[in-house]
Structure formats: C-alpha cells, structure tokens
KOLZAKE-141843 format. One record per residue (C-alpha): z, y, x. Coordinates in pm, 1 decimal, decimal comma. Each point is the difference from the previous one (the first is absolute). Layout:
KOLZAKE-141843
[rec [Z Y X]]
...
This chain:
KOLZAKE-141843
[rec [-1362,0 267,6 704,5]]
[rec [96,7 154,3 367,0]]
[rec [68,5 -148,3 335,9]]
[rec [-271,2 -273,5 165,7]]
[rec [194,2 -301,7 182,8]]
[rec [53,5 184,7 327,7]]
[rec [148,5 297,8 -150,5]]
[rec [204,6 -230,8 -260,6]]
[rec [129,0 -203,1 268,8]]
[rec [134,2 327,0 231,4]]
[rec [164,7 137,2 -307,8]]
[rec [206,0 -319,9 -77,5]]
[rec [89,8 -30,7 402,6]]
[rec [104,1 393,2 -38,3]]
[rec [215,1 -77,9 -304,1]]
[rec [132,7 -327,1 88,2]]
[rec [173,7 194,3 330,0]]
[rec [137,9 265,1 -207,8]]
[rec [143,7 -224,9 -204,6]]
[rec [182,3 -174,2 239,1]]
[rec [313,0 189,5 -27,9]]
[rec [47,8 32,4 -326,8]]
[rec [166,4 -228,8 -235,7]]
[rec [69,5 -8,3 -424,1]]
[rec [-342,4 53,9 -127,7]]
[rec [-345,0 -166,4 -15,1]]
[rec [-310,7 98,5 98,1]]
[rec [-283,1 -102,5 -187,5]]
[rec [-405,2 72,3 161,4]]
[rec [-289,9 -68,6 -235,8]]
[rec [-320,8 -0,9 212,4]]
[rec [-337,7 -78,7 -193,1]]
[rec [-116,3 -390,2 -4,0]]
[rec [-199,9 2,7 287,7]]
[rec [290,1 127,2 212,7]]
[rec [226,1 -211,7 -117,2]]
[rec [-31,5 -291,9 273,9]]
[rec [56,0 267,9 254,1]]
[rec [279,6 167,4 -108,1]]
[rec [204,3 -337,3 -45,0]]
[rec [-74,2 -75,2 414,9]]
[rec [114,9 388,5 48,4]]
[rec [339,2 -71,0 -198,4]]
[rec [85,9 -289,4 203,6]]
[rec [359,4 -65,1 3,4]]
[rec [60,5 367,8 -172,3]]
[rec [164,0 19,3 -340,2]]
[rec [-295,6 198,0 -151,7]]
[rec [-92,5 -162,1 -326,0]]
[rec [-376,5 -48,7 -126,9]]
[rec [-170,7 63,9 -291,9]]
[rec [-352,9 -3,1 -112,3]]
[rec [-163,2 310,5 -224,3]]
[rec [-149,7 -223,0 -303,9]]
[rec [-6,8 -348,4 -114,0]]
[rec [-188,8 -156,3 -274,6]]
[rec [194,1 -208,1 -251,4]]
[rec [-186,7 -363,6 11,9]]
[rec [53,7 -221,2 281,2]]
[rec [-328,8 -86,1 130,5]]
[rec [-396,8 -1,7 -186,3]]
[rec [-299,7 237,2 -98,8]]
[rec [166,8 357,2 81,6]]
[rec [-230,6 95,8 293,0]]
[rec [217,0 301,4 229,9]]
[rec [334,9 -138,5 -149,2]]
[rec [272,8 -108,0 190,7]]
[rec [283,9 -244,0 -155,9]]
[rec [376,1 -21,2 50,2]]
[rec [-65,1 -298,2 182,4]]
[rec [-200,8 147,6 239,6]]
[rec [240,1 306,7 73,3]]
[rec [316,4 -259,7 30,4]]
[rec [-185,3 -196,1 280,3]]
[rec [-153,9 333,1 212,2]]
[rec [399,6 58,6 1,8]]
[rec [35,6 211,1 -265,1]]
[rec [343,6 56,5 -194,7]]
[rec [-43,0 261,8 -293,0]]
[rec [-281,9 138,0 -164,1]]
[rec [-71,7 335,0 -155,8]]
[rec [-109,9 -18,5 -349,5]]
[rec [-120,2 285,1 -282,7]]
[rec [-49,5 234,5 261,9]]
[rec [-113,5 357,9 -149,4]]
[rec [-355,3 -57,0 166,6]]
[rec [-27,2 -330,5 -127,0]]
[rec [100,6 131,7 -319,6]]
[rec [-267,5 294,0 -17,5]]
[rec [-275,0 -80,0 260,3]]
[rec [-24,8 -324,5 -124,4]]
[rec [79,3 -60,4 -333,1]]
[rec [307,6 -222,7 40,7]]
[rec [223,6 -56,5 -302,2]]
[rec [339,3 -63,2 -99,0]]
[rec [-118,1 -393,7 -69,7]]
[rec [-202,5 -49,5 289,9]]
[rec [304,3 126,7 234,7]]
[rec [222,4 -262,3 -252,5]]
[rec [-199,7 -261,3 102,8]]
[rec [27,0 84,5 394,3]]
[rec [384,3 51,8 -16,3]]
[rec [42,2 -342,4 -201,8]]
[rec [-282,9 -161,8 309,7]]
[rec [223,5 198,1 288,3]]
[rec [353,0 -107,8 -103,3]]
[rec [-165,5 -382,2 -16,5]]
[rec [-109,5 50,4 336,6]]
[rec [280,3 55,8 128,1]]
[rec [-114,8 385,7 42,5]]
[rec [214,3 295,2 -78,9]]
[rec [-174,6 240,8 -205,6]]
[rec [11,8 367,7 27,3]]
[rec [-77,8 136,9 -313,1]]
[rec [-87,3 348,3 -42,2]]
[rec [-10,1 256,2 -323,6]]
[rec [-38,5 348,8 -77,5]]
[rec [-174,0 303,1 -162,1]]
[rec [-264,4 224,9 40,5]]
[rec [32,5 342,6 22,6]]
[rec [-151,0 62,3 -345,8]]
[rec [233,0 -265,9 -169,1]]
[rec [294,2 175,0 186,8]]
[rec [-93,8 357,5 -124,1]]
[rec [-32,8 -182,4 -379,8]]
[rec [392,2 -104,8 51,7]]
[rec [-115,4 -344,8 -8,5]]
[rec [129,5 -159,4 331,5]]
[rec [271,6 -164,2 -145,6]]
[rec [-271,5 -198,0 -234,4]]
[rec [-235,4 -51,3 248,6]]
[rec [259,1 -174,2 218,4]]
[rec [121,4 -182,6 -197,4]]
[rec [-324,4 -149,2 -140,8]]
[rec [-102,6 -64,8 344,6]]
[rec [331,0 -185,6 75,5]]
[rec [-27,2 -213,5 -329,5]]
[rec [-338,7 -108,7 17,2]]
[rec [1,8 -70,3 381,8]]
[rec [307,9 -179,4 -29,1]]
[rec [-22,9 -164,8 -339,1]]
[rec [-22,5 -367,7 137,0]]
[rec [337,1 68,0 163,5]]
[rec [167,1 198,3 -299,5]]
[rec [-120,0 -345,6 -222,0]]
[rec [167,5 -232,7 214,4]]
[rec [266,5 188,3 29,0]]
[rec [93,3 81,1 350,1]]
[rec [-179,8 223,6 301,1]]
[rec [107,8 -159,3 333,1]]
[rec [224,3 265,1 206,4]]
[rec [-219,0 33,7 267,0]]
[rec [-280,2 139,6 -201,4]]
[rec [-57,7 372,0 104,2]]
[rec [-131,6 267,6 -244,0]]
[rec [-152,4 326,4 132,9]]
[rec [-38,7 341,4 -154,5]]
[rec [-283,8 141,8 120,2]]
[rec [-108,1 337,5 -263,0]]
[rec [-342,9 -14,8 62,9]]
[rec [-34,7 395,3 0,3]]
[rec [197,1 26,6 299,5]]
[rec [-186,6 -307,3 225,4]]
[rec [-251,6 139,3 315,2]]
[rec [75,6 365,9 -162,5]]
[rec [262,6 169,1 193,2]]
[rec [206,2 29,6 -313,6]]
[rec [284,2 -180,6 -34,5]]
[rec [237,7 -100,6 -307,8]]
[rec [340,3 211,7 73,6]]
[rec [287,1 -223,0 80,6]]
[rec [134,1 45,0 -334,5]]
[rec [-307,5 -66,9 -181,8]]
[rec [-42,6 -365,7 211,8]]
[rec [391,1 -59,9 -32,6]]
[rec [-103,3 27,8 -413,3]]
[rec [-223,2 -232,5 -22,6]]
[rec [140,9 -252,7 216,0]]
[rec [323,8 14,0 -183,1]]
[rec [-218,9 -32,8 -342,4]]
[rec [-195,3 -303,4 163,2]]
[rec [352,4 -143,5 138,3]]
[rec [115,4 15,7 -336,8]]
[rec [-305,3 -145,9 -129,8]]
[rec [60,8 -261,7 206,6]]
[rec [341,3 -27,2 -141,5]]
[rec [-90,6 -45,0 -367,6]]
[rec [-339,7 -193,2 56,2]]
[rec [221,6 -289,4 269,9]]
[rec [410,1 64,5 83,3]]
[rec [160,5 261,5 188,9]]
[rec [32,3 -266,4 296,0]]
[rec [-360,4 24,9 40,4]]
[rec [-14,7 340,3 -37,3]]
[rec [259,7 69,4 226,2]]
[rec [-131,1 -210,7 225,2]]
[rec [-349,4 76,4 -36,8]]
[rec [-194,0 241,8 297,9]]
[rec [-214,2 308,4 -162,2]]
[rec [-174,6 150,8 257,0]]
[rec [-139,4 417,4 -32,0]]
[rec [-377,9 21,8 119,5]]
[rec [-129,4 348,4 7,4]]
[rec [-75,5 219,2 295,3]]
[rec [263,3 -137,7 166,9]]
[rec [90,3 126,7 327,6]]
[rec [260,5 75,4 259,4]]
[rec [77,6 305,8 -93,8]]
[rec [52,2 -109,5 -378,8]]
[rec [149,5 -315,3 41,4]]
[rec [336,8 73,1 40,1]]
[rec [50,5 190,6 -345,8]]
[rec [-207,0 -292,7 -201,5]]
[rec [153,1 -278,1 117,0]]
[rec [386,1 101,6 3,1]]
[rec [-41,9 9,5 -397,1]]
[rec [188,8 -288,8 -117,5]]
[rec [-288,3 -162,7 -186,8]]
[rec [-268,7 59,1 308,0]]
[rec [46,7 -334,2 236,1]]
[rec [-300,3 86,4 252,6]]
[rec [-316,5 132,0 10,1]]
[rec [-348,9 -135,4 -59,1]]
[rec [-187,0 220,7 294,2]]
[rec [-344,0 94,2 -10,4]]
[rec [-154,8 216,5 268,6]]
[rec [273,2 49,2 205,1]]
[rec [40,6 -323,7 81,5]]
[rec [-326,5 -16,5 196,8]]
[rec [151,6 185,4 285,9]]
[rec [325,8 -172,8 193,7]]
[rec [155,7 294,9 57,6]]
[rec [5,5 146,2 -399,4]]
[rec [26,2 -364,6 -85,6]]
[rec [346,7 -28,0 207,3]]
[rec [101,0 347,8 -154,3]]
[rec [65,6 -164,6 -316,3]]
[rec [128,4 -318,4 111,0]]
[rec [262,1 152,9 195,7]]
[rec [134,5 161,9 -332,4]]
C-alpha cells in the first residue's frame, strides 16, 4: 500500500528508461488497484508487465471491496499475485480460498503468482519443509487434480520471517527450498513443468543481495519488496 498515482506513474517512467537497454528478462510492477490505470498509460510501448496485488475468486456479485479477474484483465493486467504472506496472516486467507483464485486467474486468462512460506517460529520448529509444502498442495490442489499446472505459472518463496525485517534467508537456505519446491513440482506435475516452471525468492531483497540469491540454480528472479519503490535500488537488481 505505497505510491499515490503521481508518484506511481514517475516510478514506472524511471524504470521503463532503465530498462531500455537491457534484454533476457522480464520485469514485472504490481502497483495497488487504484494505480493500476495509471501505470498501464506510464508503460506505454515498454515491455514492463502488470500485475494486480489481490483478486477475489468469483467473477462478479455481493463481495463489496473485491475486485475480479475480469476486472484486472481489462485495466490491462497480465498476472496476479496470489497467497501473499500478508494475505495469508493479516487477513485470514487460506490454502482453499487462494485454490479458488488460482483456478478463477488461469480462466481469465491471468497468470498467477503464487506465493508460500514459513514463519519464523515454524522455521525454528524444523518445520519449513511441511509448511511449504502444505501451502503448495492446498493452494494448488485444483491444478494437482486435473493434472497439469500451466508453465507459465510462477511460484514465490517468500519466508515470512525475513519480509520488511532486514533479515534475509542466506543464499543457501533460499537455493534449499526452491530446489525442494522445484522438486515438489516435479512429483506433484512432470519434470517439464518443473523445469520449466519460474520460482521467484521474496525476502529483503536488494541490490546488494541479489546477485548471490539469484545465481542459485533453483532462484529464477526475485519478488522485490521495498526496494523496488525507488528506481535507482529497483534497477540495482534488475541489472543483475
């Protein structure tokens, strides 16, 4: 929840010309709902992909303060984050109710960003592995019953004990559990979609760290928090 229209709109302008340069990766902005109209006129004709924060998982009715899939396709949106660790714990999402929104995004036509991970209590307990893999189970148990998770769905390991706290999973801590939730992906689908499949690290990400996350071989980007509010710290780890 940062950034009014004016400020969203320089920060996309800022990003969009560093970009310009720069070619074999995507970058992905996800401004809040009422920003969302202006950040699609700031992309223009950049590459800069757009996703929304939330969704609900019915397409239209009684759910005052909801916003549909529909509704994100047609303000220009592309993916979607979903099972965020705020959702999670701020607001009581669960496993099912983030089920339902993947199953509503892929129908839409969205692609859903799905995220999982463990608290700091559950990863002093030795329970990560569980936790994670509950998470990815339940979240993504419409897919695992029909059998197949399109390619371009993107999970994201976020450990919520190191999001907005200035600690950060070690390389080879992240690198773990993405190569647990690639082979997760593995056992739950085929190795072409896990091979195939993007998992993205979210946790204090910044320039200075971003290098030694994602060169792991399971670590395909980043999911940036606070330092992508500024162009320049923002650029730092797009460069990489």
């Amino acid at each position: 929840m940062n950034l009014g229209l004016e400020e969203a709109s320089k920060l996309i302008k800022g990003i969009a010309e560093g970009i310009r340069d720069i070619d074999g990766i995507d970058v992905l902005v996800a401004p809040p709902f009422t920003s969302l109209a202006a950040v699609k006129e700031a992309i223009g004709e950049s590459p800069i992909l757009l996703a929304a924060q939330n969704m609900h998982w019915e397409k239209n009715g009684a759910f005052t303060g909801e916003i549909s899939a529909q509704m994100l396709v047609e303000a220009g949106c592309s993916h979607v984050i979903l099972g965020h660790s705020e959702r999670r714990s701020l607001f009581k999402e669960t496993n099912k109710m983030i089920d339902l929104k993947v199953k509503a995004a892929i129908t839409a036509g969205l692609t859903p960003i799905i995220c999982v991970g463990e608290t700091l209590e559950q990863r002093d307990s030795g329970n990560t592995f569980e936790v994670v893999k509950e998470q990815l189970s339940g979240s993504l148990n419409t897919l695992i019953e029909a059998g197949k998770m399109p390619k371009t769905t993107i999970l994201a390991y976020e450990p919520v004990w190191a999001i907005g706290t200035g600690r950060t999973a070690t390389p080879e801590q992240a690198q773990e559990v993405h190569h647990f939730i690639r082979k997760w992906i593995n056992e739950a689908f085929d190795r072409d979609t896990a091979d195939s499949a993007r998992i993205l690290y979210g946790g204090s990400v910044k320039p200075d760290n971003a290098r030694d996350l994602i060169s792991r071989p399971d670590i395909d980007g980043a999911l940036v928090g606070g330092a992508s509010l500024k162009v320049d710290s923002f650029m730092g780890i797009i460069r990489f």
